[in-house]
C-alpha positions as CSV (number, residue, x, y, z in Angstrom):
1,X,-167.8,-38.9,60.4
2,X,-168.7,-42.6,59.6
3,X,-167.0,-45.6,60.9
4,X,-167.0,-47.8,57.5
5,X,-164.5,-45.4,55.5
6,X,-160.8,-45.9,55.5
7,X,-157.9,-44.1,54.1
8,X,-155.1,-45.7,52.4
9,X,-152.6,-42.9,52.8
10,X,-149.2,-41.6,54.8
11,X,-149.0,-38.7,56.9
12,X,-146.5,-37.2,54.0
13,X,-149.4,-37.5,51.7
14,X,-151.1,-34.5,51.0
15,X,-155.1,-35.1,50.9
16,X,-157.3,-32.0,50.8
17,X,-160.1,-31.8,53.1
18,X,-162.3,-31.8,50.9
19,X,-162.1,-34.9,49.5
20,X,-162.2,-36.4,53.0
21,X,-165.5,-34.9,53.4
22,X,-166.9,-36.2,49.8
23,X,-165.6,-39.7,51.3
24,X,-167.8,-39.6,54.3
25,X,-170.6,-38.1,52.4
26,X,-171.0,-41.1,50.1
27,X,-170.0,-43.3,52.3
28,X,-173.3,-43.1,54.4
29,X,-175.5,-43.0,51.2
30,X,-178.3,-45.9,51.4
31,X,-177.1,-49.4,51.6
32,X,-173.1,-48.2,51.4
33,X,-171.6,-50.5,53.8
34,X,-167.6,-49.9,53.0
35,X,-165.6,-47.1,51.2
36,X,-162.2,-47.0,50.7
37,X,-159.9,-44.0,50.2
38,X,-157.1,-44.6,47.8
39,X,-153.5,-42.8,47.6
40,X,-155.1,-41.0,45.1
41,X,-157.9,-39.5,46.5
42,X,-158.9,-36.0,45.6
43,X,-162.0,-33.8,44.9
44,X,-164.7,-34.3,42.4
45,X,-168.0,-32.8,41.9
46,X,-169.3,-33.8,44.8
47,X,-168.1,-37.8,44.3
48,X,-164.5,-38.5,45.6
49,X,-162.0,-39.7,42.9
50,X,-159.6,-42.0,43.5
51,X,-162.2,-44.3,45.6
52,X,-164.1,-47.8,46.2
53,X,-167.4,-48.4,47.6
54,X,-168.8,-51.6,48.2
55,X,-172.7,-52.2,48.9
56,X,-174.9,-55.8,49.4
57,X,-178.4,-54.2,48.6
58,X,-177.6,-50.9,46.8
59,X,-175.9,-49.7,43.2
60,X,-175.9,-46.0,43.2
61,X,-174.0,-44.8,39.1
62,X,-173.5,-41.1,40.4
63,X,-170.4,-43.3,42.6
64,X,-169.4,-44.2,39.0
65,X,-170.5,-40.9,37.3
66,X,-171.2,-40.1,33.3
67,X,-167.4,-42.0,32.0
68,X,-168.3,-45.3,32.7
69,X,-166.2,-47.5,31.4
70,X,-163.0,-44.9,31.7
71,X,-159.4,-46.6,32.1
72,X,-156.2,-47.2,30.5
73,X,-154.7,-49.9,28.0
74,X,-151.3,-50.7,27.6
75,X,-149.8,-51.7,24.3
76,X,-146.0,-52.9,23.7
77,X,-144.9,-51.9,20.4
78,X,-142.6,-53.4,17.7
79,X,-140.7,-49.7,17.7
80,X,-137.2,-49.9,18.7
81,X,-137.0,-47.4,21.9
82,X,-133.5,-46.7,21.1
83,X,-133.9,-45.7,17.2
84,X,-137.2,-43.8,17.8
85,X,-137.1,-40.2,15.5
86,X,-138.8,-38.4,18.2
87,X,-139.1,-35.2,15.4
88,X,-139.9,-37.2,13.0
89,X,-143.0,-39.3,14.4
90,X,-144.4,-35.7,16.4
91,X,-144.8,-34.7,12.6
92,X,-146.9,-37.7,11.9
93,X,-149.2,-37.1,15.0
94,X,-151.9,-35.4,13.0
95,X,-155.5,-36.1,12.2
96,X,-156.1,-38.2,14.9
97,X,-159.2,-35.8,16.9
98,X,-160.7,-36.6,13.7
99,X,-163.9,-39.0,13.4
100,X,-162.5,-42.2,12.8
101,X,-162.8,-43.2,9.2
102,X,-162.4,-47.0,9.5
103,X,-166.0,-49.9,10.2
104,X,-167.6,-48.8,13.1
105,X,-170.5,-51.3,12.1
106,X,-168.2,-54.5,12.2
107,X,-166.2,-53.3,14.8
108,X,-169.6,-52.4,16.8
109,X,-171.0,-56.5,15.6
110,X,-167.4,-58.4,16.6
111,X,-167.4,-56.6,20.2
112,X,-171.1,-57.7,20.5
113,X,-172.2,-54.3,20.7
114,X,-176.3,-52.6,19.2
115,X,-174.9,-51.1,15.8
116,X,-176.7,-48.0,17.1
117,X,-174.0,-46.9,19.0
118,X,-172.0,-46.2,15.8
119,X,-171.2,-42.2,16.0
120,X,-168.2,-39.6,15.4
121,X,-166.9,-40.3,19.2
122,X,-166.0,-44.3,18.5
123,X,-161.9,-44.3,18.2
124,X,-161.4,-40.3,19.9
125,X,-160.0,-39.9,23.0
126,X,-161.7,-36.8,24.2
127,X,-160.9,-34.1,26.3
128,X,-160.1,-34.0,30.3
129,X,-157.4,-35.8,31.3
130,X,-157.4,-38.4,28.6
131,X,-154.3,-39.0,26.5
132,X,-152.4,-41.5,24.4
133,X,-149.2,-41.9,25.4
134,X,-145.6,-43.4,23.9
135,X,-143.0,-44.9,26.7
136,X,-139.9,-46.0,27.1
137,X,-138.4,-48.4,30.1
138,X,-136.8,-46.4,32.1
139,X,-136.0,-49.1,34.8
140,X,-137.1,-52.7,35.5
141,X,-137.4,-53.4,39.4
142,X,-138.4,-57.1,39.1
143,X,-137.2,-58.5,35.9
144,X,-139.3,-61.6,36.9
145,X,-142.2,-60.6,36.4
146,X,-141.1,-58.2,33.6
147,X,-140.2,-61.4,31.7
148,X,-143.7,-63.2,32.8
149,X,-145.2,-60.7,30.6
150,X,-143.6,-60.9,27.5
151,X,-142.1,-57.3,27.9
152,X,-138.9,-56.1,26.2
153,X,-137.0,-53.3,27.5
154,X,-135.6,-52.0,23.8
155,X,-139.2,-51.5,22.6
156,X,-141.6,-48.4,22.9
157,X,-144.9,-48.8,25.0
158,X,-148.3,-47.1,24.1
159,X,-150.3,-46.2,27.3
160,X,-153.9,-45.4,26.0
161,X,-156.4,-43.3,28.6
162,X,-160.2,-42.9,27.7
163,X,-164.0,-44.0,28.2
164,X,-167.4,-44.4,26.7
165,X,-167.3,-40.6,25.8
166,X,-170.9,-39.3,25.2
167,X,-172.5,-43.0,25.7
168,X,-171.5,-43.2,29.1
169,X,-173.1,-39.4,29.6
170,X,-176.6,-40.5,28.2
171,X,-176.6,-43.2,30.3
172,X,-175.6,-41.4,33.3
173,X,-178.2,-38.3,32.6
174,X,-180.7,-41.2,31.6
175,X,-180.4,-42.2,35.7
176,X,-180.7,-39.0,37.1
177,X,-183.5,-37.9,35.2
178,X,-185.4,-40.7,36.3
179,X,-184.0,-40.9,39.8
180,X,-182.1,-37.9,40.3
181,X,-179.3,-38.9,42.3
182,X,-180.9,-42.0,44.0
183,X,-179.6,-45.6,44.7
184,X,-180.9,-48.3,43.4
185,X,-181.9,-51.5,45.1
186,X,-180.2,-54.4,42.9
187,X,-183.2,-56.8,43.1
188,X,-185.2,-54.0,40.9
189,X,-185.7,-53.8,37.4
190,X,-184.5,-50.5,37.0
191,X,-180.8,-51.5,38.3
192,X,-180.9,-54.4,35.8
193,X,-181.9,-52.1,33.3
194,X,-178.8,-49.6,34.2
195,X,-176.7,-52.2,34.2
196,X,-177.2,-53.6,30.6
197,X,-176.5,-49.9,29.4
198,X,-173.4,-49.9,32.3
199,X,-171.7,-52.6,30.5
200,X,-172.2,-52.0,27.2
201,X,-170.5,-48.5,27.6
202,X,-167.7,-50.6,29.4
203,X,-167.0,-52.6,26.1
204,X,-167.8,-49.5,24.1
205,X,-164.9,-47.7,26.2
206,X,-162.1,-50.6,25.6
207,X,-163.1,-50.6,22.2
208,X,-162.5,-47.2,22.2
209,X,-159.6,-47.8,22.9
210,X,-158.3,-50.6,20.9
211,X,-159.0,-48.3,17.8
212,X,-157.2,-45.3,19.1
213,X,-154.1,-47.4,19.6
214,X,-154.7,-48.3,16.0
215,X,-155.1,-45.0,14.8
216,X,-151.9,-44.3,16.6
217,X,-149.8,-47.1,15.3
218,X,-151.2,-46.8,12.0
219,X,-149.4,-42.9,11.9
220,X,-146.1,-44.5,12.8
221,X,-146.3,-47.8,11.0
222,X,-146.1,-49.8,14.1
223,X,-147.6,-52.8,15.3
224,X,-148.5,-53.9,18.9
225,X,-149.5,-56.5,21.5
226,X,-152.2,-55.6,23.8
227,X,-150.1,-56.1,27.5
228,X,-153.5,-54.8,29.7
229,X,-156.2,-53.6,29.9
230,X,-158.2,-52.1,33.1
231,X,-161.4,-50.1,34.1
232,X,-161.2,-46.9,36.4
233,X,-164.9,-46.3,36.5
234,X,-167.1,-49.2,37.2
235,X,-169.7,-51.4,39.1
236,X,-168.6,-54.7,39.1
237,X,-169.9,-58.0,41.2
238,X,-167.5,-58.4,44.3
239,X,-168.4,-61.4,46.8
240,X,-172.2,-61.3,47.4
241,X,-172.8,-57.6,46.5
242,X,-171.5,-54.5,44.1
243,X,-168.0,-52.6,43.7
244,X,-168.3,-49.4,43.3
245,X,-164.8,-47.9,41.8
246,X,-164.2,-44.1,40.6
247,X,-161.0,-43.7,39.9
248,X,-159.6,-46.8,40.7
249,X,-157.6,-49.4,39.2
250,X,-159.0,-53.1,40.1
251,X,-156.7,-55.0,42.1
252,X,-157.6,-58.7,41.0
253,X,-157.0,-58.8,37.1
254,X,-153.3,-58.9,36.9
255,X,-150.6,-56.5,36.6
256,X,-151.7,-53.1,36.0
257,X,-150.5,-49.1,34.8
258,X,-150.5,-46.1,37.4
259,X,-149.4,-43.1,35.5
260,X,-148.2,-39.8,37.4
261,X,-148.5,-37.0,34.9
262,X,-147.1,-36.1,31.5
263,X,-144.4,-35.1,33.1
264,X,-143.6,-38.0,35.5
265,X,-143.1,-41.3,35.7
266,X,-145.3,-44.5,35.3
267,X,-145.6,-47.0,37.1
268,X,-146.4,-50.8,36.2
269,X,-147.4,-52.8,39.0
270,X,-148.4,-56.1,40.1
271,X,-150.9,-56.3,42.8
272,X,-150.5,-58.3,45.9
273,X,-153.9,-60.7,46.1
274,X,-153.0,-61.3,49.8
275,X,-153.7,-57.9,50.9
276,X,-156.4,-56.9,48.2
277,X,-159.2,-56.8,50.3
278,X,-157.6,-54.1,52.7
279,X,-158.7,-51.6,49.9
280,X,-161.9,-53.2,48.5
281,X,-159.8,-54.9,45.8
282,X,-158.4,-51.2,44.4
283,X,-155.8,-49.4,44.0
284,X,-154.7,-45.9,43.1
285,X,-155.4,-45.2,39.2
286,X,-152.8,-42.3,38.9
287,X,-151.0,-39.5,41.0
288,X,-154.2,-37.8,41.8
289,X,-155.5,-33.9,41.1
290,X,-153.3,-31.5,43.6
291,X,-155.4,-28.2,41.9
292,X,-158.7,-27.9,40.7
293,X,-158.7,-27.3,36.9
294,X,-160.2,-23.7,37.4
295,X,-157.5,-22.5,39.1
296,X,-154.7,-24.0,36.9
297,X,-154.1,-21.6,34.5
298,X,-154.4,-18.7,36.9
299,X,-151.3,-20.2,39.2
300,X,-149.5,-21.3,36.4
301,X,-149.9,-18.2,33.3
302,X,-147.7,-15.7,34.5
303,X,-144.8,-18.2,35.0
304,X,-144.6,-20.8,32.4
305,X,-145.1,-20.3,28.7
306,X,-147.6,-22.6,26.3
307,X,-143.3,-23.6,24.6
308,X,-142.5,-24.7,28.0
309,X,-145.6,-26.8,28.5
310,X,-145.1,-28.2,25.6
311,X,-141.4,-30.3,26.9
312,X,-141.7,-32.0,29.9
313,X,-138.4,-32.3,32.7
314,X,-138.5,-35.7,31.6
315,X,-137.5,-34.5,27.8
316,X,-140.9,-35.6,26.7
317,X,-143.4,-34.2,23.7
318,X,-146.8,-32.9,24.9
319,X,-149.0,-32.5,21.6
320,X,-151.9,-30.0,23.1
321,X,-153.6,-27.4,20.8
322,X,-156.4,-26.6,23.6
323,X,-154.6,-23.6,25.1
324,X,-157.2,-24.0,28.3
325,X,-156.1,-28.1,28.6
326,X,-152.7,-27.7,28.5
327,X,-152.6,-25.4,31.6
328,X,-155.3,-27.7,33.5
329,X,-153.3,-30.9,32.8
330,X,-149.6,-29.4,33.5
331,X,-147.5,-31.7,35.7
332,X,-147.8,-29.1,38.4
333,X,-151.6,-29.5,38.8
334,X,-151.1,-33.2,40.1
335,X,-149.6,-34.3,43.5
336,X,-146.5,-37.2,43.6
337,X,-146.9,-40.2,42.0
338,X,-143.6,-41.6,43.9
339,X,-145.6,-40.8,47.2
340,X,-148.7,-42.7,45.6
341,X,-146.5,-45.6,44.8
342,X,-144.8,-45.6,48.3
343,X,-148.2,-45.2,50.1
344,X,-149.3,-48.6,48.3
345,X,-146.3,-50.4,48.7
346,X,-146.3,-49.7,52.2
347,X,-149.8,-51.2,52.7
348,X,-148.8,-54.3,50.9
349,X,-151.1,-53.5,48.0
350,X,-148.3,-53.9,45.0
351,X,-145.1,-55.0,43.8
352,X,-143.3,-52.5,41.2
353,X,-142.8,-54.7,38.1
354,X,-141.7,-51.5,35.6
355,X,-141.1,-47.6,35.5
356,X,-141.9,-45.9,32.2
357,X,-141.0,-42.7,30.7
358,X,-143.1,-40.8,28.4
359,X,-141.8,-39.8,25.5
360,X,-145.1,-38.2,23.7
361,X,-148.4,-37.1,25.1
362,X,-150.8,-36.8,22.8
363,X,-154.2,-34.7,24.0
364,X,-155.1,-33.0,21.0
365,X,-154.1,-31.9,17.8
366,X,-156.4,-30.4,15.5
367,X,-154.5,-29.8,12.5
């Protein structure tokens, strides 16, 4: 065990041994110098998610992995909450897994971005545990800050989870075919090199998700006002070295989302500056895997039906055609974003501005 890894997490939180071990592991990888375990935390392939990792001499993008860029956007809508045809709009959900049909060169040229990273991806929201979400208000904890932010409690919200898609794979199997899974020293060429391609899959991904909200608004004749937007996956400058975040919100741009699953609640949170650097300046980006995808659908088939999947406990929509997705992402494959929430609050990490409900989760639909 290493002595620069901590664990923000309560003895009622459930975190599998496993991931402990991945947290260890990386954290003694060259030049690693803190890592931070996050409410969160669970198993990945062979990278903790739900994790920060902060270096002075080193960037390692396996830390990051192949969806750089991944995160969530938060959209308030002009739809009434109260007068929402929940039928009615689950009829219009269609088409949208489609290749998006509107200017990916001028939307590639106004977000600054090489037009050759135009393709059938740009405005999908692919598969894994990605989603677009509608939301009501469910409650408002600190109408304070609720107000600050220009939210209204009678309108729907549109909760929007994806990344860079394949461009953040190419870039990632670009690395590790030319330095398997190696660290790189950030006075090199090569780490300026990755991180030109890092951060142009970074605006590729919130691009990516500016147009899926669009698509999604465009089906219900809505408009919107972009509340936030936040990274999950990234290397980002923090004091005199690198951040290192998988899974992990950023604690130090304003008020972010942490989502439980489709069938839970979300969370909208303000983060408390004063105690940011107890977690590297992270917090939890969601309620965290409690079963590995393979085994989903093997605990779950014999006692739930693809209809019951399909409405939530919440009474919630979940539009999922993938008969295999729909089992992995059930609310019973994720631990308790309450304890999450209470494990963060408890540290001093956040204030609860908001709690959402979902009202439709969209993964996909391929009719």
């Amino acid at each position: 065990m290493t002595n620069n890894v901590q664990i923000i997490a309560s003895a009622r939180n459930w975190i599998e041994q496993s991931a402990i071990d991945q947290l260890h592991r990386t954290a003694q990888l060259e030049g690693i110098e803190r890592a931070v375990g996050l409410p969160d935390l669970h198993a990945g392939r062979g990278i903790p998610i739900g994790a920060a990792f902060w270096s002075s001499t080193h960037a390692h993008p396996h830390l990051i992995g192949n969806d750089i860029g991944c995160g969530m956007a938060l959209w308030q809508t002009d739809i009434n909450a109260g007068k929402f045809k929940l039928d009615r709009a689950v009829k219009k959900l269609t088409g949208l897994d489609q290749p998006w049909a509107g200017n990916q060169i001028s939307a590639l040229e106004q977000a600054g971005l090489p037009l050759h990273l135009a393709g059938e991806a740009l405005g999908t929201i692919g598969g894994g545990n990605h989603f677009a979400e509608f939301q009501k208000v469910e409650a408002i904890i600190d109408d304070e800050r609720f107000t600050q932010m220009g939210l209204d409690k009678s309108l729907l919200f549109l909760l929007v989870h994806s990344g860079s898609r394949g461009l953040g794979h190419a870039v990632q199997e670009d690395h590790t075919r030319r330095f398997n899974a190696e660290g790189l020293n950030i006075a090199s060429d090569a780490f300026a090199h990755y991180l030109t391609r890092h951060d142009q899959a970074m605006t590729w991904a919130r691009l990516n998700r500016d147009i899926i909200a669009n698509r999604f608004l465009a089906k219900l004749g809505a408009d919107a006002e972009l509340k936030l937007d936040i990274f999950h996956n990234s290397l980002t400058r923090h004091r005199d070295g690198w951040l290192h975040r998988k899974g992990a919100a950023p604690a130090d741009k304003g008020p972010i989302v942490i989502p439980g699953s489709r069938g839970s609640m979300t969370y909208l949170v303000c983060p408390r500056p004063e105690n940011a650097d107890v977690a590297l300046h992270s917090l939890a980006h969601g309620a965290g895997r409690k079963w590995p995808r393979s085994s989903a659908k093997a605990r779950l088939g014999r006692k739930v039906t693809l209809a019951e999947l399909e409405r939530t406990a919440l009474g919630g929509r979940v539009l999922c055609e993938d008969n295999q997705l729909i089992f992995e992402e059930a609310p019973q494959a994720y631990k308790d974003i309450e304890t999450v929430v209470s494990d963060l609050e408890e540290a001093g990490l956040i204030t609860v501005i908001a709690v959402l409900r979902p009202v439709i989760t969209y993964k996909t639909r391929r009719k």
